[in-house]
C-alpha positions as CSV (number, residue, x, y, z in Angstrom):
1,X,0.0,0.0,0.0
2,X,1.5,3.4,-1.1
3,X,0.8,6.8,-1.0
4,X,-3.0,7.6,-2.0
5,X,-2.7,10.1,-5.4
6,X,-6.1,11.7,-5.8
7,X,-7.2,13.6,-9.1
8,X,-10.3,14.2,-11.2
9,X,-11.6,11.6,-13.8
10,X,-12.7,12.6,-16.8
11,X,-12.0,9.7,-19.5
12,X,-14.4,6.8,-20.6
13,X,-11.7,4.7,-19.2
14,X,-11.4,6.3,-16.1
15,X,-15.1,5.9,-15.6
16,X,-15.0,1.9,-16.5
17,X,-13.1,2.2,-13.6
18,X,-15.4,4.1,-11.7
19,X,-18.2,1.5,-12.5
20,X,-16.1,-1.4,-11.6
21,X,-14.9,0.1,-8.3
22,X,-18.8,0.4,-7.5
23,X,-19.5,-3.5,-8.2
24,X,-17.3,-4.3,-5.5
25,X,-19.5,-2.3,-2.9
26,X,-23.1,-3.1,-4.7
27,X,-22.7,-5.9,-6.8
28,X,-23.6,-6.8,-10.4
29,X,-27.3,-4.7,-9.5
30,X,-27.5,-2.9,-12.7
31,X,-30.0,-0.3,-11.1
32,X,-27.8,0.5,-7.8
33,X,-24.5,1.8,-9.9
34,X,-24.0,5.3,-11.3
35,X,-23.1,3.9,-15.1
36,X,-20.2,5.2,-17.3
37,X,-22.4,7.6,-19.7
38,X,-23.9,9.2,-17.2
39,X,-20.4,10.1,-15.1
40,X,-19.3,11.6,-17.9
41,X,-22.2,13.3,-18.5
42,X,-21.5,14.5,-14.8
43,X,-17.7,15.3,-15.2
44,X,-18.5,17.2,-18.8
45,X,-21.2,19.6,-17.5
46,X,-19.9,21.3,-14.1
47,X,-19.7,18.2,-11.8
48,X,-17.2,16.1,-9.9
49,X,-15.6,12.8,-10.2
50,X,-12.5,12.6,-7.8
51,X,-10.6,9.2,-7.7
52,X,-8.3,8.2,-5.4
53,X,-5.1,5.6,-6.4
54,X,-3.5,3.6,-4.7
55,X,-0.5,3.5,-8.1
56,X,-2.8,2.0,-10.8
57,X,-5.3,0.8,-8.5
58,X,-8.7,2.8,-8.3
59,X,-9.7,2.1,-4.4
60,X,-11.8,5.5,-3.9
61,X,-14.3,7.4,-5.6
62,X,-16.4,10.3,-4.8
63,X,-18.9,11.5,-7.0
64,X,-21.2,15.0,-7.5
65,X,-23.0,17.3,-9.7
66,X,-24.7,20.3,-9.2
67,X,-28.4,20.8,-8.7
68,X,-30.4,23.2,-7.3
69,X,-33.1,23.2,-4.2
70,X,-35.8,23.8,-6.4
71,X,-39.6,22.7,-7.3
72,X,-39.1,21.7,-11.1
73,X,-42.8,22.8,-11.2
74,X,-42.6,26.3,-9.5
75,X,-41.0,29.7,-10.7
76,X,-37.9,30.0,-9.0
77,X,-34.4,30.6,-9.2
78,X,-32.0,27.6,-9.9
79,X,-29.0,30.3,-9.9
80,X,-30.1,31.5,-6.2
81,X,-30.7,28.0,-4.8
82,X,-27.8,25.9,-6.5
83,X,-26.1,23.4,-4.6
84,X,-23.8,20.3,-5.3
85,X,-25.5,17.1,-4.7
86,X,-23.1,14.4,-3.8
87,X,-24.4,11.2,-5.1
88,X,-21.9,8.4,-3.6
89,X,-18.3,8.0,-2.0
90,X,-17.3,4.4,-1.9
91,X,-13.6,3.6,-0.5
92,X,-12.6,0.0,-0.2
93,X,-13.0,-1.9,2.6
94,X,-8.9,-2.7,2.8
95,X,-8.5,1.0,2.4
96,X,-11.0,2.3,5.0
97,X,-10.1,3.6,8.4
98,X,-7.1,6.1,6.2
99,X,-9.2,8.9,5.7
100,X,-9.4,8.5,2.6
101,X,-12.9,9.1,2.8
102,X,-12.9,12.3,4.9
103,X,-10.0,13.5,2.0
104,X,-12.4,13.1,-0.8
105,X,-15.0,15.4,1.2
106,X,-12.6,18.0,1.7
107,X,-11.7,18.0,-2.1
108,X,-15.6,18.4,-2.8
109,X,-15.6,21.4,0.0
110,X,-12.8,23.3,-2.7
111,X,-14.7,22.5,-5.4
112,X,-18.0,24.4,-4.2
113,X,-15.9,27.3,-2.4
114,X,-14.0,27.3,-6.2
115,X,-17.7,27.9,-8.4
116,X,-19.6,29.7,-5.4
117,X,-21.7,27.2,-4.4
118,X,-22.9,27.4,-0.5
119,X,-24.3,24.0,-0.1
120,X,-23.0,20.3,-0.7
121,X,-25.5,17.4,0.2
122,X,-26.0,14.2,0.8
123,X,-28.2,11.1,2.4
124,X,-27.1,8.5,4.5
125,X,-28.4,5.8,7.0
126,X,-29.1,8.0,10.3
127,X,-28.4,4.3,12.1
128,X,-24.5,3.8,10.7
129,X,-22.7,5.4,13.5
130,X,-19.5,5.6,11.2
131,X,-21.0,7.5,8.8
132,X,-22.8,9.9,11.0
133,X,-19.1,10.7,12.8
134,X,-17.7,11.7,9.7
135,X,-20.5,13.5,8.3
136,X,-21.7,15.7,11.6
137,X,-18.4,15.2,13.6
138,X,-15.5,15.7,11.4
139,X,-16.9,17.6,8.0
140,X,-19.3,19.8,10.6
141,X,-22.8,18.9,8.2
142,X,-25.9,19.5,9.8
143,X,-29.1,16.8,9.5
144,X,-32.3,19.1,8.6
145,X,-34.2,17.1,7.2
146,X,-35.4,13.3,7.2
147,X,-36.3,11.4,4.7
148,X,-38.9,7.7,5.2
149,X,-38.0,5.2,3.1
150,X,-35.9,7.7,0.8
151,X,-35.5,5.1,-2.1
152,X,-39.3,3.5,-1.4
153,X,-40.0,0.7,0.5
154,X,-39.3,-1.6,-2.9
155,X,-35.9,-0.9,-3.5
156,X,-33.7,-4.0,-4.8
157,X,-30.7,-3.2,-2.9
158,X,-31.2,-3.8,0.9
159,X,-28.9,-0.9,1.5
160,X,-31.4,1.2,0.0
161,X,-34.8,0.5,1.6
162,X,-34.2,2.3,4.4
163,X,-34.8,6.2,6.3
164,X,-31.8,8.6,5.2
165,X,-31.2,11.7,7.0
166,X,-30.2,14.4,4.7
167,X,-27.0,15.9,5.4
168,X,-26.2,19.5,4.7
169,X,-22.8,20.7,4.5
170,X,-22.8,24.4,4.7
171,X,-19.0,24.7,3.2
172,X,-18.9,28.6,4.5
173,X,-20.5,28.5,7.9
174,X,-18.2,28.6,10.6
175,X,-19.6,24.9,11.5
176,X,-18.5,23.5,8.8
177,X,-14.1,25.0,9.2
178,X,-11.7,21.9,9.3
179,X,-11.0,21.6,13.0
180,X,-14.0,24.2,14.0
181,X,-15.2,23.9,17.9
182,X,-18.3,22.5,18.5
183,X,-18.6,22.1,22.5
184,X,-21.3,20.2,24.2
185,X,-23.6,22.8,26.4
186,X,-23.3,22.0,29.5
187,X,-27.0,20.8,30.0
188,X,-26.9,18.4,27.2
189,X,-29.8,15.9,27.8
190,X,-30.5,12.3,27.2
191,X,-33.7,12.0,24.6
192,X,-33.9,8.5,24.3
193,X,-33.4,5.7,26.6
194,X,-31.8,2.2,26.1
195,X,-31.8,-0.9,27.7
196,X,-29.1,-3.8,27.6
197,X,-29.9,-7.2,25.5
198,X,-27.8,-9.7,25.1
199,X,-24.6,-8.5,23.2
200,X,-26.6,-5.1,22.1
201,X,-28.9,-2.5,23.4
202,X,-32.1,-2.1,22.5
203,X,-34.5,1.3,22.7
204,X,-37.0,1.8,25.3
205,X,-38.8,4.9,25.1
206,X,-38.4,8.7,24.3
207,X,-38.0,11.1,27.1
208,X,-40.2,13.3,24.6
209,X,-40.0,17.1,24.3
210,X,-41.5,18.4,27.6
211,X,-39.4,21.2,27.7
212,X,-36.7,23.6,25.7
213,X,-33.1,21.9,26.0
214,X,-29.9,23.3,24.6
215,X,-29.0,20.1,23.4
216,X,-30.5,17.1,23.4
217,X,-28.6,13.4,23.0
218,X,-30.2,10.9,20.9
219,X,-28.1,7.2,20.7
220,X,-28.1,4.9,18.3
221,X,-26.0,1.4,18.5
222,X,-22.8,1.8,17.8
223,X,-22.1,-1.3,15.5
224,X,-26.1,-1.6,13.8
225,X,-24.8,-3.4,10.5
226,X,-23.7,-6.1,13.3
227,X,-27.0,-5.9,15.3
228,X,-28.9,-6.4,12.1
229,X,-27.1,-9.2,11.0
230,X,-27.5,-11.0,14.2
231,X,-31.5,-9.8,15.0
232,X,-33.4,-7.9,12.4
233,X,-36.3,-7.7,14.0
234,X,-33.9,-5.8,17.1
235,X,-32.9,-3.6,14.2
236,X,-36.5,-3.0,13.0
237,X,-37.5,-1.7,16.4
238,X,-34.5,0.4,16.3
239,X,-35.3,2.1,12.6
240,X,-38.7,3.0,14.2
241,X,-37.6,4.0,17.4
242,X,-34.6,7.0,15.5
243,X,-38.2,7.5,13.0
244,X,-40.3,9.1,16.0
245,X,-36.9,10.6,17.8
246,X,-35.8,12.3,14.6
247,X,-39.2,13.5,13.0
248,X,-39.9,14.9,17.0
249,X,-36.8,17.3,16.8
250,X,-36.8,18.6,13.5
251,X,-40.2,19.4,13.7
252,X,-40.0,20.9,17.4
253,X,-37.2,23.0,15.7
254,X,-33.7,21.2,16.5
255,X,-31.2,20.1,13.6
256,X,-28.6,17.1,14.1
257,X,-25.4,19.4,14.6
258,X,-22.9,16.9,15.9
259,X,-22.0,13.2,16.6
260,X,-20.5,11.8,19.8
261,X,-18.3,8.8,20.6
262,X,-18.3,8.0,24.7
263,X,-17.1,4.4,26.1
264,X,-18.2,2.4,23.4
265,X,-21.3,4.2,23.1
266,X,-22.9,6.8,20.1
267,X,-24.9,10.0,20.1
268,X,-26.2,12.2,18.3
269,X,-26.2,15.8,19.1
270,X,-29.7,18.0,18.7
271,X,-29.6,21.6,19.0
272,X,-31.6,24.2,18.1
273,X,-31.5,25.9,14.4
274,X,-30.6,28.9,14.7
275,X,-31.6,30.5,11.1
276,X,-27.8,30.7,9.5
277,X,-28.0,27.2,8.0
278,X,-29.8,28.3,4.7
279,X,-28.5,29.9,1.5
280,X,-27.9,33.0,1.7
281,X,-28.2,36.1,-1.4
């Protein structure tokens, strides 16, 4: 394993590459992968294809384009409310844990603050604790919004009938700085409790919202791809139980602002939107 090159893909080649790279990660699902006309469709016309190398060896990819928060059916202003979309990152498993990952983000960050663009977003599973770190934790996205059964509830791949949480990665907010500060108030309080089983936890019942709180903690397991493998029906009361916790906050006015790692244990962090996560004239 060498050093990891990174550069932007633009050949037919590269994106063969591209497509292959995503096989490994969805399989031979012919509906799940981004194909190679349409990445280079996206790396032609103003979006992003970033590979990482390890010498010859494709082992990262992060992929984007721009789009705009926008009805397609109302009058508005694409220009005013244009945002990269960042459709998939996929690193491979051998390669994982090197940041590789978190470097591709960064890369994306450039390319917005390069063409102007305030926003970058994403989905993800709001139950994969190692997604959530980077995402809230490290990149300093906010969760505003949640999404039930994002790809509908027939989706082929299993990864993808499932609840996303939209990530929004303001790339000029002071959140969002490499290294930026993001301290815990001191009343942070617990919004969900758990109970032991077996190996896992398992969720027991919301504290609800009975009154204001600076911050409120909301945990999830903190290996769920391992819970789910062992008892999906444990994992089903667990998608249903972050459902009613999530839904509760953003609509009582909180936004997911931060992810937490304590003695084995995961959180998320709820606090209240203040108004400067939004696009701005």
């Amino acid at each position: 394993m060498g050093e990891i090159l990174y550069r932007t893909l633009r050949s037919p080649a590269e994106m063969e590459q591209v497509v292959e790279l995503q096989k490994g990660y969805w399989g031979d699902d012919g509906l799940a992968l981004v194909p190679s006309h349409m990445l280079l469709s996206i790396a032609n016309y103003g979006g992003q294809v970033v590979g990482a190398y390890d010498g010859d060896e494709l082992v990262g990819v992060l992929i984007g384009f721009l789009g705009a928060d926008i009805d397609a059916d109302d009058a508005q202003s694409a220009a005013a409310r244009l945002l990269v979309m960042s459709k998939r990152m996929i690193v491979l498993p051998q390669y994982r844990s090197q940041k590789i990952g978190e470097h591709l983000k960064w890369l994306q960050r450039d390319y917005a603050l390069r063409h102007g663009v305030q926003l970058i977003t994403w989905t993800f599973d709001p139950l994969l604790a190692r997604n959530a770190y980077l995402n809230l934790h490290k990149l300093g996205a906010v969760g505003q919004r949640y999404q039930i059964d994002y790809f509908g509830a027939s989706a082929s791949h299993p990864t993808l009938s499932a609840d996303r949480l939209v990530a929004n990665w303001w790339v000029r907010h002071p959140h969002a700085q490499p290294n930026a500060p993001r301290p815990l108030p001191d009343n942070a309080q617990s919004f969900n409790r758990v109970r032991p089983f077996g190996d896992f936890s398992a969720p027991s019942e919301l504290e609800g919202l009975q009154r204001p709180c600076s911050a409120w903690l909301v945990e999830i397991p903190a290996d769920f791809p391992a819970l789910q493998s062992v008892d999906p029906m444990l994992a089903a009361d667990w998608r249903a139980h972050i459902r009613q916790a999530f839904t509760a906050l953003l609509e009582a006015g909180y936004l997911a602002s931060d992810f937490l790692r304590r003695d084995n244990r995961t959180f998320y962090v709820f606090t209240p939107d203040d108004g400067t996560f939004t696009l701005t004239p």
